[in-house]
C-alpha positions as YAML, in Angstrom:
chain: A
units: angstrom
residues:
- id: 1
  name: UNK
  ca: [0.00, 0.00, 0.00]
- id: 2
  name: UNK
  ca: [3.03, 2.64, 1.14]
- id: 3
  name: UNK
  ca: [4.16, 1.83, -2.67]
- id: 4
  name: UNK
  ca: [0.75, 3.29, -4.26]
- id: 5
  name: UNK
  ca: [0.25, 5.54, -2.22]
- id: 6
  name: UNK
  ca: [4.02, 6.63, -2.94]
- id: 7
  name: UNK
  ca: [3.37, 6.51, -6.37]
- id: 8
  name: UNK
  ca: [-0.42, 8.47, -6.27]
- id: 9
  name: UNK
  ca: [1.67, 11.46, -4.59]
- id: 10
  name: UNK
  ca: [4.70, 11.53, -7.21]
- id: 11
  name: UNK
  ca: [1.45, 11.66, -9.81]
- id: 12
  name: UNK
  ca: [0.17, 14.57, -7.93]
- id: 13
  name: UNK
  ca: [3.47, 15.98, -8.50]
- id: 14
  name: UNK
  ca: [2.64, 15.71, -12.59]
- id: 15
  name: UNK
  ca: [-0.41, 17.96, -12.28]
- id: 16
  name: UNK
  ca: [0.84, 20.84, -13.43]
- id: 17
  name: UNK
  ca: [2.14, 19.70, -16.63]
- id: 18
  name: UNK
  ca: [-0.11, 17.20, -17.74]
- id: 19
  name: UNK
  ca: [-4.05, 17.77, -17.27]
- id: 20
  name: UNK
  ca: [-5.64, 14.78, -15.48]
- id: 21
  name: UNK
  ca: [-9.74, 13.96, -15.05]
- id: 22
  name: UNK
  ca: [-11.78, 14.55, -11.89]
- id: 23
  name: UNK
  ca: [-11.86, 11.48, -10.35]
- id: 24
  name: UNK
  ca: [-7.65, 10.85, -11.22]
- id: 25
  name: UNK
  ca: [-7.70, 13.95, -9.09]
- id: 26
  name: UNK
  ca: [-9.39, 12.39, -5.79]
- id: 27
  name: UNK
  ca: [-6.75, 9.58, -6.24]
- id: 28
  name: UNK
  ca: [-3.99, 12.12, -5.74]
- id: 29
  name: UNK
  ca: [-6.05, 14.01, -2.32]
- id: 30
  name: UNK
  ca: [-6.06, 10.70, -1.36]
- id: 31
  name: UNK
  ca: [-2.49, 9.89, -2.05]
- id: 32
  name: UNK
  ca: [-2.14, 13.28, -0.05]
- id: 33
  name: UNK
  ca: [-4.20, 12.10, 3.14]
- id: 34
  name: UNK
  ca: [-2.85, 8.79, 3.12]
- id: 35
  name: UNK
  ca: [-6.40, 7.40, 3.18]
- id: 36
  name: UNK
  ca: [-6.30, 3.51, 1.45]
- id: 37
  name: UNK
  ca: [-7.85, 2.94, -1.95]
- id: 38
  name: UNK
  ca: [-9.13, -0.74, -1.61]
- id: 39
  name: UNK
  ca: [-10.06, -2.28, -5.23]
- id: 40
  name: UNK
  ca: [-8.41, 0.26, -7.02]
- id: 41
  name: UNK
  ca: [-5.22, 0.30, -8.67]
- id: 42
  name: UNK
  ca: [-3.32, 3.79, -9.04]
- id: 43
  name: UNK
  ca: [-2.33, 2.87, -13.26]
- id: 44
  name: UNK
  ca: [-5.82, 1.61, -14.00]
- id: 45
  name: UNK
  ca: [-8.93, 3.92, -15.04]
- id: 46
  name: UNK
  ca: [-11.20, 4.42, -12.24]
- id: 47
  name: UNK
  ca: [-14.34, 2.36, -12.63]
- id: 48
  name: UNK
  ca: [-17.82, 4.21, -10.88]
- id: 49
  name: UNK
  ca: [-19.26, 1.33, -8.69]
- id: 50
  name: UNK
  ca: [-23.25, 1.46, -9.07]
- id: 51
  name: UNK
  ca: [-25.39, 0.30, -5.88]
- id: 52
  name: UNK
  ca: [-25.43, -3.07, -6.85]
- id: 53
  name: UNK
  ca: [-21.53, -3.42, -6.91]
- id: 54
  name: UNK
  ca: [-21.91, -2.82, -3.31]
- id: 55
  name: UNK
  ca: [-24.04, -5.90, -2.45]
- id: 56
  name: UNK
  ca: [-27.79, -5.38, -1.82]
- id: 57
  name: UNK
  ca: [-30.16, -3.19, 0.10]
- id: 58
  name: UNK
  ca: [-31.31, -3.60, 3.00]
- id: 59
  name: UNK
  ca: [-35.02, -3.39, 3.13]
- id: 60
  name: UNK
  ca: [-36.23, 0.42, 4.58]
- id: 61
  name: UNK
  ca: [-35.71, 4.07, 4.13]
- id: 62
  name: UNK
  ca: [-32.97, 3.27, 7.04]
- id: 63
  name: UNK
  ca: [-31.24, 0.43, 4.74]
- id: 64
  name: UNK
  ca: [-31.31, 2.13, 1.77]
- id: 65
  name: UNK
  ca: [-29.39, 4.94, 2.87]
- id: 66
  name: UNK
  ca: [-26.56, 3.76, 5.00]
- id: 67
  name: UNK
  ca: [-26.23, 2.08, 1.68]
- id: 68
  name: UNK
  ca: [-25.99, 5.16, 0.10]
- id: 69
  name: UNK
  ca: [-24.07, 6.93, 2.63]
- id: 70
  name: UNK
  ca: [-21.04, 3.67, 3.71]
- id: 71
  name: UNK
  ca: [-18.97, 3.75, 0.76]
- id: 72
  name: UNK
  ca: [-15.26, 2.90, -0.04]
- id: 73
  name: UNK
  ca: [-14.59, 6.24, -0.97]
- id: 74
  name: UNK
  ca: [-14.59, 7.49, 2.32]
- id: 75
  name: UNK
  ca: [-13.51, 4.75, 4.79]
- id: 76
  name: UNK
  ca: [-13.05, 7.54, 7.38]
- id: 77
  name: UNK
  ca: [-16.39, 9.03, 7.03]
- id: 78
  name: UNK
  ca: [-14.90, 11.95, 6.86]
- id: 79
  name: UNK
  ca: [-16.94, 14.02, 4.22]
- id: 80
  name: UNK
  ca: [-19.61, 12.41, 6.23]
- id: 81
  name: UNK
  ca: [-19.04, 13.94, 9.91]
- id: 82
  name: UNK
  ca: [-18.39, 17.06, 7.68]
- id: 83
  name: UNK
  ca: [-21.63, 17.15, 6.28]
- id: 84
  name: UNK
  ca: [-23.27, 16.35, 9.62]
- id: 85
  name: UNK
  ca: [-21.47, 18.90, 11.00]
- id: 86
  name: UNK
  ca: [-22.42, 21.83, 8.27]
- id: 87
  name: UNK
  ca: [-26.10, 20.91, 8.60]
- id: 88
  name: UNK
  ca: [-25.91, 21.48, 12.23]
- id: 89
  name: UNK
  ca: [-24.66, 24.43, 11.61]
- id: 90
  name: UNK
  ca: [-27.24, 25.69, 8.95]
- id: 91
  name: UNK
  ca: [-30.10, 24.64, 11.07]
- id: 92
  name: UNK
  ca: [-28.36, 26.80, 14.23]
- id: 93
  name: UNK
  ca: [-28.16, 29.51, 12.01]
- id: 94
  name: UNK
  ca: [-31.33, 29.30, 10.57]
- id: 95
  name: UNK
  ca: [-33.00, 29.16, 13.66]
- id: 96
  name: UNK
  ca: [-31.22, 32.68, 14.47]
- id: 97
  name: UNK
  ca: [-32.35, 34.06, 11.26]
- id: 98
  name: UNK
  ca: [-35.64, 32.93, 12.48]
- id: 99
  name: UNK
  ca: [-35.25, 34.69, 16.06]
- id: 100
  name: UNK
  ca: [-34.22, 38.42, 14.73]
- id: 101
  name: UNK
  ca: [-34.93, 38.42, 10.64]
- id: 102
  name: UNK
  ca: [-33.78, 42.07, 10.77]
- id: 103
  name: UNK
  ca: [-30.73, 42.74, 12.10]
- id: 104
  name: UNK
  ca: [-29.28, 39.82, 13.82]
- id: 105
  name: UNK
  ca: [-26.92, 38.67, 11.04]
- id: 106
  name: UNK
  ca: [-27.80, 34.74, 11.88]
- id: 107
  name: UNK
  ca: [-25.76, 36.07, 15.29]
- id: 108
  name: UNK
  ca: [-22.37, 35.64, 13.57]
- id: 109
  name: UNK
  ca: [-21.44, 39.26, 15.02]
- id: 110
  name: UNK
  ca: [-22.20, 38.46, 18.75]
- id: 111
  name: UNK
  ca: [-20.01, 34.66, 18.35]
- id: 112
  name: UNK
  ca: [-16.47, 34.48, 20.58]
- id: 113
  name: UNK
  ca: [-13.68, 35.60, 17.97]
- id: 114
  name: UNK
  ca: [-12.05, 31.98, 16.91]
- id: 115
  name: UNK
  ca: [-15.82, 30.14, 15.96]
- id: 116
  name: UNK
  ca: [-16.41, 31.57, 12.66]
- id: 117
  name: UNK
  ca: [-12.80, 30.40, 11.79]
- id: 118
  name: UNK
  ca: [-13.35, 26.83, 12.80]
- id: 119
  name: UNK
  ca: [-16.69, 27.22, 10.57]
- id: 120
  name: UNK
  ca: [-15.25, 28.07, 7.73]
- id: 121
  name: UNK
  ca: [-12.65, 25.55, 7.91]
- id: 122
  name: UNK
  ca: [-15.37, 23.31, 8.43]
- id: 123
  name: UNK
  ca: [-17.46, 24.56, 5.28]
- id: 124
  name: UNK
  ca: [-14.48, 24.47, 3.45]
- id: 125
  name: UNK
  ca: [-13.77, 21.21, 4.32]
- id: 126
  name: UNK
  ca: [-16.96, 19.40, 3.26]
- id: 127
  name: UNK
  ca: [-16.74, 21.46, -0.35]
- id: 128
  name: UNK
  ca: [-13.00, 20.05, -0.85]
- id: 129
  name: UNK
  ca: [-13.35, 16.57, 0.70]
- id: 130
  name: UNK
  ca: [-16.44, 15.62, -1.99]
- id: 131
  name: UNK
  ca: [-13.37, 15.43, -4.76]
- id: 132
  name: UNK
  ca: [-12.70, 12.30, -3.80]
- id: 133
  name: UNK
  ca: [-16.10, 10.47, -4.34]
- id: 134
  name: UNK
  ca: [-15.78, 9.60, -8.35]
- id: 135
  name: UNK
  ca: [-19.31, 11.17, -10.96]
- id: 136
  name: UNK
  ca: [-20.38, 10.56, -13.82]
- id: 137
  name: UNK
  ca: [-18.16, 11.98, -16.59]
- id: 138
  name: UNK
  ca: [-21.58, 13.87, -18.25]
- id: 139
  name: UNK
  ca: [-23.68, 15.78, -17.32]
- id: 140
  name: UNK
  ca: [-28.05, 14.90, -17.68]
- id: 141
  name: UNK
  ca: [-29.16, 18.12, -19.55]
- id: 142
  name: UNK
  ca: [-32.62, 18.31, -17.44]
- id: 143
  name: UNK
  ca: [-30.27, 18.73, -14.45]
- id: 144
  name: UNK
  ca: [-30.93, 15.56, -11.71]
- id: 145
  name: UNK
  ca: [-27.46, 14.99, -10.66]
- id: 146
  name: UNK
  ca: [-24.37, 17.17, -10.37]
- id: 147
  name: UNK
  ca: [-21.23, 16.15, -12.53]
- id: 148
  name: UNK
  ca: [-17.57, 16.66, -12.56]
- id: 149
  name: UNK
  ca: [-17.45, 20.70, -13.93]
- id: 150
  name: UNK
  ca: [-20.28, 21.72, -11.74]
- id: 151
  name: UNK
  ca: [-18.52, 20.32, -8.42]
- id: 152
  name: UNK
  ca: [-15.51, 22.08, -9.52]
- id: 153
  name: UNK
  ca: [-17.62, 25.44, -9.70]
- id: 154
  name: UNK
  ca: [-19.40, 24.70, -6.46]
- id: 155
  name: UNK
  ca: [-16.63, 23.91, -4.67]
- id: 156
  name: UNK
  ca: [-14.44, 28.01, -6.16]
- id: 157
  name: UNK
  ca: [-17.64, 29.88, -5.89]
- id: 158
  name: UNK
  ca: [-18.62, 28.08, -1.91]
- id: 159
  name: UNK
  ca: [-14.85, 28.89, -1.07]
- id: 160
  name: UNK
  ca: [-15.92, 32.63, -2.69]
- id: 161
  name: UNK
  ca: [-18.36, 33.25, 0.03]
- id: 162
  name: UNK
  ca: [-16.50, 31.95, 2.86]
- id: 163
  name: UNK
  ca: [-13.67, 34.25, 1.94]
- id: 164
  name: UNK
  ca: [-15.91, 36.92, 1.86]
- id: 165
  name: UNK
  ca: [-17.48, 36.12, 5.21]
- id: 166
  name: UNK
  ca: [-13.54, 35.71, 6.28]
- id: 167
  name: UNK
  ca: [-13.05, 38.97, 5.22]
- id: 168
  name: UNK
  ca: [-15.75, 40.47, 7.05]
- id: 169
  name: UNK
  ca: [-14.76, 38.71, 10.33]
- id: 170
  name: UNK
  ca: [-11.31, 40.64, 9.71]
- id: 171
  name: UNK
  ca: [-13.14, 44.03, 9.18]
- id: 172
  name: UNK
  ca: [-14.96, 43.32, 12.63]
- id: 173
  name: UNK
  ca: [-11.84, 41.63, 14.83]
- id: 174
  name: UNK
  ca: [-9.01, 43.34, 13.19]
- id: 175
  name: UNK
  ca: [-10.50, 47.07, 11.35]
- id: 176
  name: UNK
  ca: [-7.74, 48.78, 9.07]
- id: 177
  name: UNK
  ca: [-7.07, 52.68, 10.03]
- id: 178
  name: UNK
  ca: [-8.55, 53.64, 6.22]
- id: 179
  name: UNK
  ca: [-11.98, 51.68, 6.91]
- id: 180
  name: UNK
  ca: [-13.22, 48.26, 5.31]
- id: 181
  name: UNK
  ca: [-10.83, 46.51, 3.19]
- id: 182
  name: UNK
  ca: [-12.96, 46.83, -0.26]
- id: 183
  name: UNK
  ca: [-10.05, 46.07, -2.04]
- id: 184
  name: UNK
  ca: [-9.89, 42.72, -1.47]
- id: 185
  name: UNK
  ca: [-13.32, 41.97, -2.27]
- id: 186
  name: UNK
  ca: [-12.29, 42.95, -5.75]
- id: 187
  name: UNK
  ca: [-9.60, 40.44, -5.44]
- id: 188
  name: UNK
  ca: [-11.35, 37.69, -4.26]
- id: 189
  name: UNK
  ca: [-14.11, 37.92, -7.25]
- id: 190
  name: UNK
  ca: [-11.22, 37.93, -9.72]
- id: 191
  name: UNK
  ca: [-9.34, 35.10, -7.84]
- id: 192
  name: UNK
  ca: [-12.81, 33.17, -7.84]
- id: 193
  name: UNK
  ca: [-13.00, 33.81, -11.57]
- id: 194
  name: UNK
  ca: [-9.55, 32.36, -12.55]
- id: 195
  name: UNK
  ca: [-10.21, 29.55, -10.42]
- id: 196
  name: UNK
  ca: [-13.36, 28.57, -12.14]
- id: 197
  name: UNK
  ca: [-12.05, 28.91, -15.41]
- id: 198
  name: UNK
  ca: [-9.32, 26.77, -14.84]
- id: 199
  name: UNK
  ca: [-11.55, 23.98, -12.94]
- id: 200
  name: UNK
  ca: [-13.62, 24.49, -16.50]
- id: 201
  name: UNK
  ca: [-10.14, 23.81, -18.28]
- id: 202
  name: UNK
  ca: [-9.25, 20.84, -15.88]
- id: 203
  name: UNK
  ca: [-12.45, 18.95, -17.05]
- id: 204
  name: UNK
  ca: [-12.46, 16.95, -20.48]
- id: 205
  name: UNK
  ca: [-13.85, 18.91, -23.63]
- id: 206
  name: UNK
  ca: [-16.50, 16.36, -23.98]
- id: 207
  name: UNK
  ca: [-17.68, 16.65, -20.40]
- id: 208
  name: UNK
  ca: [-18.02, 20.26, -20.15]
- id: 209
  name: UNK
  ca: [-21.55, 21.82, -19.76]
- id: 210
  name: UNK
  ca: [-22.29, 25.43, -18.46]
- id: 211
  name: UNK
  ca: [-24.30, 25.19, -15.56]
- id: 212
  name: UNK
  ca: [-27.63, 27.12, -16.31]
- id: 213
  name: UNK
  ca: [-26.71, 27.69, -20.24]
- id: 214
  name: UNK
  ca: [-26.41, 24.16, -20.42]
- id: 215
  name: UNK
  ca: [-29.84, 23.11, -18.56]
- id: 216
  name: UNK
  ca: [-32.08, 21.79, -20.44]
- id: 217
  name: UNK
  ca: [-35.25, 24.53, -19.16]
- id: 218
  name: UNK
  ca: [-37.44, 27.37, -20.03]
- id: 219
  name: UNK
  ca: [-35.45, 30.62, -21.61]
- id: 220
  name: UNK
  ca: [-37.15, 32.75, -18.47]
- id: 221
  name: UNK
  ca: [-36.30, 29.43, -15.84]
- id: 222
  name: UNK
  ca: [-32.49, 29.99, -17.07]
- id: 223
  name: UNK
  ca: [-32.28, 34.13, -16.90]
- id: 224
  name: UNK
  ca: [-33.50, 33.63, -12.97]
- id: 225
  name: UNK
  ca: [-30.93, 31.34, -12.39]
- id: 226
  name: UNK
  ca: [-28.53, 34.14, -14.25]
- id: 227
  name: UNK
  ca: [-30.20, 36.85, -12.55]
- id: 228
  name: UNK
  ca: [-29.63, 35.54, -8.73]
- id: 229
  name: UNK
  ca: [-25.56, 34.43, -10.09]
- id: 230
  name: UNK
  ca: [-25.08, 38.16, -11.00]
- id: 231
  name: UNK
  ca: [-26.40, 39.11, -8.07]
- id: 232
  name: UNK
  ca: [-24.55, 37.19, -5.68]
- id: 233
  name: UNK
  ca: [-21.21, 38.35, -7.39]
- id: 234
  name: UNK
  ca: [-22.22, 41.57, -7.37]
- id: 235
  name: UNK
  ca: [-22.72, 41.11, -3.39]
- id: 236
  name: UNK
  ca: [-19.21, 39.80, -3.50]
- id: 237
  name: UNK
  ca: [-17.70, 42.58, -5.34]
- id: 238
  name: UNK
  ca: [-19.09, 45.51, -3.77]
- id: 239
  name: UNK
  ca: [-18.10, 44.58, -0.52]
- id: 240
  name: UNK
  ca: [-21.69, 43.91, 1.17]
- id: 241
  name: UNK
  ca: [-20.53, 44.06, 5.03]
- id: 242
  name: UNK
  ca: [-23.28, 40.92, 6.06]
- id: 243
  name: UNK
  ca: [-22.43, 37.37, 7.33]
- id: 244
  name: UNK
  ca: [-26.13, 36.32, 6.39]
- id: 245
  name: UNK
  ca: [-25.78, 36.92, 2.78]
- id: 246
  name: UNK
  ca: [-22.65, 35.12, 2.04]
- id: 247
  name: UNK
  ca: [-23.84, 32.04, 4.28]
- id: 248
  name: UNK
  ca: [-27.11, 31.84, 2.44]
- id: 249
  name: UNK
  ca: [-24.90, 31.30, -0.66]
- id: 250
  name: UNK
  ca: [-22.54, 28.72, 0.96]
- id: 251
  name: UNK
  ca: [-26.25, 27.06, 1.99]
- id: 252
  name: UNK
  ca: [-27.57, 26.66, -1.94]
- id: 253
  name: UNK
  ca: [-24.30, 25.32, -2.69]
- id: 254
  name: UNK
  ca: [-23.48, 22.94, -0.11]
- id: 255
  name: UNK
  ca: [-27.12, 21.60, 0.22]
- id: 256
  name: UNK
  ca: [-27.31, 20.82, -3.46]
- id: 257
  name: UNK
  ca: [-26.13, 17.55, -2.79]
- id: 258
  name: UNK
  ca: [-28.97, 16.81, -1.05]
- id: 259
  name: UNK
  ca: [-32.08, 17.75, -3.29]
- id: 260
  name: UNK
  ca: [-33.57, 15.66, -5.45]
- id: 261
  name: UNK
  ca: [-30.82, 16.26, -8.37]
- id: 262
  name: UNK
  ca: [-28.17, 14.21, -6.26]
- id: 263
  name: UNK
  ca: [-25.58, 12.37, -7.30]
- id: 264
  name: UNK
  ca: [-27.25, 8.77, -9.31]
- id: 265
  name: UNK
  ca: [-24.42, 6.70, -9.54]
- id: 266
  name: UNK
  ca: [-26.02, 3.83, -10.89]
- id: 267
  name: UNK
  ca: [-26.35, 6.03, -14.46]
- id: 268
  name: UNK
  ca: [-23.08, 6.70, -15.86]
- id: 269
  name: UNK
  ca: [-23.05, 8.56, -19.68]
...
């Protein structure tokens, strides 16, 4: 095992100079965390297992989605405890929406200094750690699961609004002598740009699909979607000085995953 996992991280080592696919890439992060890759060689293509690769179901609701949830892609549950985690926390904040809708900021402003830290870490976390679970190389044009570009996307534009939020914690904990730092609310939206474009590069030609231009919907259904995406980087780049806005974007992001468009890994195009 120390020899592929030796031989994962010298591959990670390659990825500058030679563009590799989505799930190659969740080899390497795990080459990097030194978590195992049972049934899996490092030189062979990755192969998506479908549910019934994994024995069968258990009869139930309950059955059917530790099914879903135990998988050999994350034998340390990690992305798991993550995602428990970040629900926690959306429901928490949520609930303090819900107690002051006006002006209590989901109570990020009254929290001890280090917890929003720690929270974006842990929102961070969950985006970053879903690389290593392997999707379907296309994307279904009427949009019911996600696919390799679009995690990609989520995973720059969620880290977008944390770093905004981050930046706002600074403006609160740490204020600069000439005011909020604007600036870097500039930099962040152009930083967030260049990283999506090159996730958009990382991904195959043939697997690329815009994520509302390429939905398979109603002309007016598509300019929403384009309407509230301008208007969350427009949020972004003029420096909106608000927890609750930015964490309502990390929320439609992260909780994608769990709508009915979820991952179907028993349909591979």
């Amino acid at each position: 095992m120390l020899i592929s996992q030796a031989t994962a991280t010298v591959r990670c080592l390659n990825l500058c100079s030679s563009p590799v696919t989505t799930p190659e890439f969740g080899v390497c992060l795990r080459a990097v965390l030194l978590i195992p890759c049972p049934s899996r060689s490092i030189g062979t293509k990755l192969k998506m297992k479908t549910p019934a690769d994994r024995g069968p179901v258990s009869s139930g609701i309950f059955g059917k989605l530790r099914h879903g949830l135990f998988t050999d892609e994350d034998p340390l549950h990690a992305h798991k405890i993550l995602g428990a985690v970040c629900l926690a926390h959306f429901a928490y904040r949520t609930g303090c929406l819900a107690a002051d809708p006006l002006g209590g900021d989901m109570a990020f402003g009254a929290a001890a200094k280090a917890v929003l830290p720690v929270m974006l870490i842990l929102h961070a976390s969950l985006s970053c750690s879903s690389i290593v679970f392997p999707l379907p190389g296309r994307r279904i044009r009427e949009g019911s699961r996600i696919w390799p570009q679009f995690r990609l996307h989520s995973i720059v534009f969620a880290g977008r609004s944390l770093a905004c939020m981050a930046l706002v914690w600074a403006d609160q904990w740490y204020p600069a002598p000439g005011g909020p730092r604007y600036w870097a609310n500039t930099l962040i939206v152009f930083a967030a740009l260049l990283a999506a474009d090159a996730a958009t590069d990382w991904v195959p030609l043939s697997q690329r699909s815009p994520t509302i231009r390429g939905l398979d919907a109603p002309p007016l259904y598509r300019y929403c979607f384009s309407l509230v995406q301008f208007l969350e980087t427009i949020g972004c780049l003029v420096g909106l000085r608000s927890y609750a806005g930015q964490f309502a974007v990390v929320f439609v992001i992260q909780t994608c995953a769990y709508a009915p468009w979820h991952i179907d890994a028993s349909r591979k195009t």
